[in-house]
GUTORRO-826335 format. One record per residue (C-alpha): residue number from 1; x, y negated, z negated. Coordinates in steps of 0.02 Angstrom, whole numbers, plus 50000, padded with zeros to 5 digits. Example, Ala and Ser with C-alpha at 12.3 -4.5 7.8 and 13.67 -1.06 7.14 Angstrom:
! GUTORRO-826335
 pos    xx    yy    zz
   1 50615 50225 49610
   2 50684 50053 49643
! end
This chain:
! GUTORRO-826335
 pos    xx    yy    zz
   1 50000 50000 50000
   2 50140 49881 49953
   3 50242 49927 50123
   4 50072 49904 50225
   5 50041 49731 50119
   6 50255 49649 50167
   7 50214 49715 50341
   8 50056 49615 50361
   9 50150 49461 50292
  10 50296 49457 50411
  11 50166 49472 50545
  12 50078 49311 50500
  13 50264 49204 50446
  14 50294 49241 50648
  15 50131 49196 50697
  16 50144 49030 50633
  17 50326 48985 50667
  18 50266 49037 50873
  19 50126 48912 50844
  20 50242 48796 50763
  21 50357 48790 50922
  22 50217 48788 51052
  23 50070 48644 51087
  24 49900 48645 51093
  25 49925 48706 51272
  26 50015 48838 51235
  27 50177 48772 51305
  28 50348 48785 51221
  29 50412 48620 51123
  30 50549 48523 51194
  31 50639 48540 51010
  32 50607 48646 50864
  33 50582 48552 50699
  34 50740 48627 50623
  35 50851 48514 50765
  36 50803 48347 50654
  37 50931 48205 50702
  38 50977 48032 50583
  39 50857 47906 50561
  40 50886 47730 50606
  41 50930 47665 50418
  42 51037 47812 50394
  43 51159 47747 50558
  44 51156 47551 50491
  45 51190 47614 50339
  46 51327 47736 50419
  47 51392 47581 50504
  48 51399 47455 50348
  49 51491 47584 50263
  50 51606 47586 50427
  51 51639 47406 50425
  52 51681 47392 50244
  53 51811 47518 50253
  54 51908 47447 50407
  55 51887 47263 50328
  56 51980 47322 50184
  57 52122 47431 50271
  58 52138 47252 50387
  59 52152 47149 50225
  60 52267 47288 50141
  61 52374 47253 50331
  62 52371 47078 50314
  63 52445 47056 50141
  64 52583 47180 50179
  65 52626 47077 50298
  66 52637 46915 50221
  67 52728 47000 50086
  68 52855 47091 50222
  69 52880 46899 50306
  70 52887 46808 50160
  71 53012 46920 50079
  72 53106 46938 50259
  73 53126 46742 50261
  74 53191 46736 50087
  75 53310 46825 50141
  76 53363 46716 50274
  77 53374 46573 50154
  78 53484 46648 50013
  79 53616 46709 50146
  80 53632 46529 50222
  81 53650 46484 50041
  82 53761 46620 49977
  83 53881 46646 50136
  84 53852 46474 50253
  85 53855 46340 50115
  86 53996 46446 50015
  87 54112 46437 50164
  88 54087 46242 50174
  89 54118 46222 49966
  90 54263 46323 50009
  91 54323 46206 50150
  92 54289 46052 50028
  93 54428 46108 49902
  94 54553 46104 50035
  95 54532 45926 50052
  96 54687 45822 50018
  97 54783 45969 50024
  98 54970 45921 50095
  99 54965 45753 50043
 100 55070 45688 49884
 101 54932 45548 49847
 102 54798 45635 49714
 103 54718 45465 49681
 104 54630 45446 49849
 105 54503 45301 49917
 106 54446 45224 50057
 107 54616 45150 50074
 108 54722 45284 50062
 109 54831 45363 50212
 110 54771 45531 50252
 111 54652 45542 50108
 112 54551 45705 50072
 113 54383 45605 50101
 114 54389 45503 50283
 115 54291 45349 50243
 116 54397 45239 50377
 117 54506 45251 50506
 118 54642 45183 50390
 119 54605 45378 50296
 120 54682 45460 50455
 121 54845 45353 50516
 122 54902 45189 50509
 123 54866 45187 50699
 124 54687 45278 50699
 125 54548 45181 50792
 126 54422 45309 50773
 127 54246 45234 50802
 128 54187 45243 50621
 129 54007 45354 50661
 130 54125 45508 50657
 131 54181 45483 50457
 132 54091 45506 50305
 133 53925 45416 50316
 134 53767 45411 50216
 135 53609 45316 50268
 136 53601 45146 50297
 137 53781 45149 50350
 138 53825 45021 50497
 139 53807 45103 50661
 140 53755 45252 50599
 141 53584 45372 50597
 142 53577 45548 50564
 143 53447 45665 50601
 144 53332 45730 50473
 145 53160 45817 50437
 146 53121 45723 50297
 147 53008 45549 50281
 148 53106 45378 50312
 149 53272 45459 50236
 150 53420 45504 50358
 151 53536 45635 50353
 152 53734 45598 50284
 153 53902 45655 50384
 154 54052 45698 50270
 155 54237 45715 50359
 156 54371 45782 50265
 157 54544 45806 50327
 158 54706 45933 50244
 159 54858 45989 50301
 160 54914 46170 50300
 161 55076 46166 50177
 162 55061 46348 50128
 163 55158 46501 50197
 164 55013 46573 50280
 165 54887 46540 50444
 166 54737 46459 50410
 167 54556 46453 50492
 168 54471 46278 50509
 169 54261 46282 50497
 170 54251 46322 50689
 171 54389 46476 50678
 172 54545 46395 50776
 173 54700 46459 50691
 174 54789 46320 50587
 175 54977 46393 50590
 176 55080 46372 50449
 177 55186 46242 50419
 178 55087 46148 50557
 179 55126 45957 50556
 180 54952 45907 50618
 181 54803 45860 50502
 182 54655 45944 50511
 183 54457 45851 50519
 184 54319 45932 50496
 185 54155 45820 50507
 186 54004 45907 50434
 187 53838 45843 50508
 188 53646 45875 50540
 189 53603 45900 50735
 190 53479 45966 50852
 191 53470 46159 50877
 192 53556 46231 51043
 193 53420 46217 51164
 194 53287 46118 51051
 195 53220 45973 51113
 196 53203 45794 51014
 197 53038 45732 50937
 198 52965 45639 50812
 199 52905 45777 50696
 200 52982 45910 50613
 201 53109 45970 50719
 202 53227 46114 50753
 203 53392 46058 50653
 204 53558 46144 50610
 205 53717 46114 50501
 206 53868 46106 50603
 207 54028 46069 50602
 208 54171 46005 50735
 209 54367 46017 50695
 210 54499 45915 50774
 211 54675 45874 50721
 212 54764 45694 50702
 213 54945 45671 50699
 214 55051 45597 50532
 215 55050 45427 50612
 216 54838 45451 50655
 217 54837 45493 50836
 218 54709 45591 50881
 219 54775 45762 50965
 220 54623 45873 50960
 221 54454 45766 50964
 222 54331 45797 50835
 223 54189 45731 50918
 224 54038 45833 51003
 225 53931 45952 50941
 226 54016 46081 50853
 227 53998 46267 50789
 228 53846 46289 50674
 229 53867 46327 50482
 230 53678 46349 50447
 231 53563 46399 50587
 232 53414 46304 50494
 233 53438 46150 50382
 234 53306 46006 50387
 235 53419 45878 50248
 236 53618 45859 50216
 237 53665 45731 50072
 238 53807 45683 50003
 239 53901 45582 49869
 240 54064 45531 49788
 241 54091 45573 49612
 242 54229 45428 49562
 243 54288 45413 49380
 244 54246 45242 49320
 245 54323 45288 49145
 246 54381 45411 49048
 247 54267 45545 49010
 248 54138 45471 49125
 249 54088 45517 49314
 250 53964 45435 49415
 251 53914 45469 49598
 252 53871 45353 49731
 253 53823 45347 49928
 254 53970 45328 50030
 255 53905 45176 50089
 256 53853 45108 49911
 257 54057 45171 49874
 258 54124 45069 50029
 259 54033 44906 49972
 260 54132 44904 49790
 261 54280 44788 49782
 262 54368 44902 49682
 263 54347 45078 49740
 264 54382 45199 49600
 265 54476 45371 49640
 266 54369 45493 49727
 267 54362 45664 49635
 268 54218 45759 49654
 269 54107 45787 49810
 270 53915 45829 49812
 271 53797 45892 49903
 272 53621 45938 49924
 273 53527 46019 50063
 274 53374 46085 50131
 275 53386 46251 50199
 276 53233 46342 50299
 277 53199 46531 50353
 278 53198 46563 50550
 279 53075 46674 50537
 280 52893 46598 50530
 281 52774 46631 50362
 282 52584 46690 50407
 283 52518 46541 50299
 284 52410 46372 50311
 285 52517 46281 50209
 286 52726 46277 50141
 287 52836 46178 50030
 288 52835 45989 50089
 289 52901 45892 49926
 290 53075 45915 49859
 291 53207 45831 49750
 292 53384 45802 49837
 293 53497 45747 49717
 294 53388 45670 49607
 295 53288 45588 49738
 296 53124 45656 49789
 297 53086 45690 49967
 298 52949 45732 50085
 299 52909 45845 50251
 300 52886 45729 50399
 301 52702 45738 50432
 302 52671 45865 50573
 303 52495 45965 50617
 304 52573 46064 50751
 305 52722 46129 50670
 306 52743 46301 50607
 307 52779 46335 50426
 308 52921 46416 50354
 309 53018 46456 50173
 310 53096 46300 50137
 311 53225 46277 49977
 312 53329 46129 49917
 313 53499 46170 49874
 314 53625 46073 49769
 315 53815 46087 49719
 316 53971 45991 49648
 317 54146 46031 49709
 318 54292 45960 49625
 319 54433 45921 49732
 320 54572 46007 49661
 321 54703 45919 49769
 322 54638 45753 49713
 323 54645 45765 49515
 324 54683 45608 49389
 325 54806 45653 49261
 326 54699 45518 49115
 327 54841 45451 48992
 328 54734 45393 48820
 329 54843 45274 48689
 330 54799 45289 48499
 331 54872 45185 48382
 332 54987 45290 48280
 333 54969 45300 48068
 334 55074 45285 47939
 335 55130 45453 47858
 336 55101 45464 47671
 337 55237 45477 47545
! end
């Protein structure tokens, strides 16, 4: 009875599912009801879900790669300041080397820091823009990226008295013994290949080395543009640290230095810079305000320009070839009996 009674059941499930998949006609149904497909909210939601996730994997792209430029243009900055401005502190403290005058002005014959012509020779006539300038100097206006404030030349000159060859800033061999002086002039120009403007523009550190002879005659010129120190500089400063009395060191322009009637011995040189990546940053906005030996500066104004990782740089060399030897007088006491 049981058997007869499952028998009967299966009998009817089949009957039903066959009038499940046919019509009232009689005729088979396109699709069965087990072939169901998504609904329409199911796909928007499917899609919302979709667009979430690849925002956030674009996001998660982006910041990597701010991170990956900003930490690539870093970089560039603290090797310009670490190997580039390094080599020229080192070139500084050769200044005045080879010549027997430590106390050295604007006045003195082949003095460390070229201020005049009367620095390189008693016969030099060399047109004054090529010494050490700073702004405001007559004749003279150096390039800069910076609001209303130019950029400053400094020209040093030594002689090579030791046993070995030396290298001056653009790599010509300086042979030993060599009777000839050497100049290097350290200036802010134009980028190979960049073009002028009056925004922010593509600016470099270089330097150009000539030699002079003892009596100032110019052997190797000195002029033109020069090798580059660092690729990507928008400001170059510099001042004269003079002793005005014992124990006490001030620094001034070398323009404010050339106006004093008495021009104190120059001992220390300093200088401050702005030094700038290569490499672009994916930003809407950099560093525009900055304080160059002790005076603030600012960005030239400039919508179109790109932005990069800027940093000011400052640093004091003493001239070890150009020391004071400071003799104080005390009045002597009585010894006690």
């Amino acid at each position: 009875m049981t058997m007869s009674n499952n028998n009967t059941q299966r009998k009817i499930q089949r009957k039903i599912q066959r009038e499940k998949s046919h019509d009232r006609l009689g005729r088979q149904a396109p699709y069965a009801n087990t072939m169901a497909g998504f609904t329409l909210i199911e796909l928007m939601i499917s899609l919302v879900l979709g667009l979430l996730i690849s925002a956030a994997v674009i996001q998660v792209y982006i910041i990597n790669t701010r991170t990956v430029t900003i930490q690539q243009s870093a970089s560039e900055v603290q090797d310009s300041s670490i190997f580039a401005l390094q080599g020229l502190e080192d070139n500084m403290r050769l200044a005045n080397l080879g010549n027997p005058i430590t106390s050295i002005s604007s006045n003195s014959d082949h003095g460390g820091v070229v201020l005049t012509p009367t620095n390189l020779g008693t016969t030099n006539t060399t047109d004054t823009t090529l010494l050490t300038n700073s702004a405001d100097s007559t004749g003279w206006t150096g390039v800069s990226n910076m609001t209303g404030v130019d950029s400053d030349q400094l020209t040093i000159q030594y002689k090579n008295i030791t046993p070995s060859p030396m290298y001056d800033c653009e790599g010509a061999e300086i042979l030993a013994g060599s009777s000839d002086w050497v100049v290097e002039r350290y200036f802010v120009r134009l980028q190979t290949d960049a073009s002028a403007g009056t925004g922010v523009q593509d600016l470099a550190l270089a330097c150009k080395a000539g030699r002079v002879s003892e009596d100032g005659t110019v052997t190797t010129a000195f002029s033109g543009n020069g090798a580059v120190v660092v690729p990507a500089v928008d400001q170059f400063k510099v001042l004269l640290g003079v002793q005005t009395d014992i124990g006490q060191m001030t620094y001034l322009a070398p323009k404010v230095y050339l106006d004093l009637d008495d021009k104190p011995p120059i001992t220390t040189l300093k200088i401050g810079t702005v030094i700038r990546s290569t490499t672009p940053l994916i930003t809407n906005a950099d560093q525009e305000a900055f304080t160059i030996l002790g005076v603030d500066q600012n960005l030239k104004a400039d919508t179109g320009r790109r932005k990069f990782y800027r940093r000011s740089y400052e640093s004091t060399v003493l001239l070890r070839n150009a020391r004071l030897m400071n003799v104080t007088a005390t009045t002597p006491t009585a010894a006690t009996l």
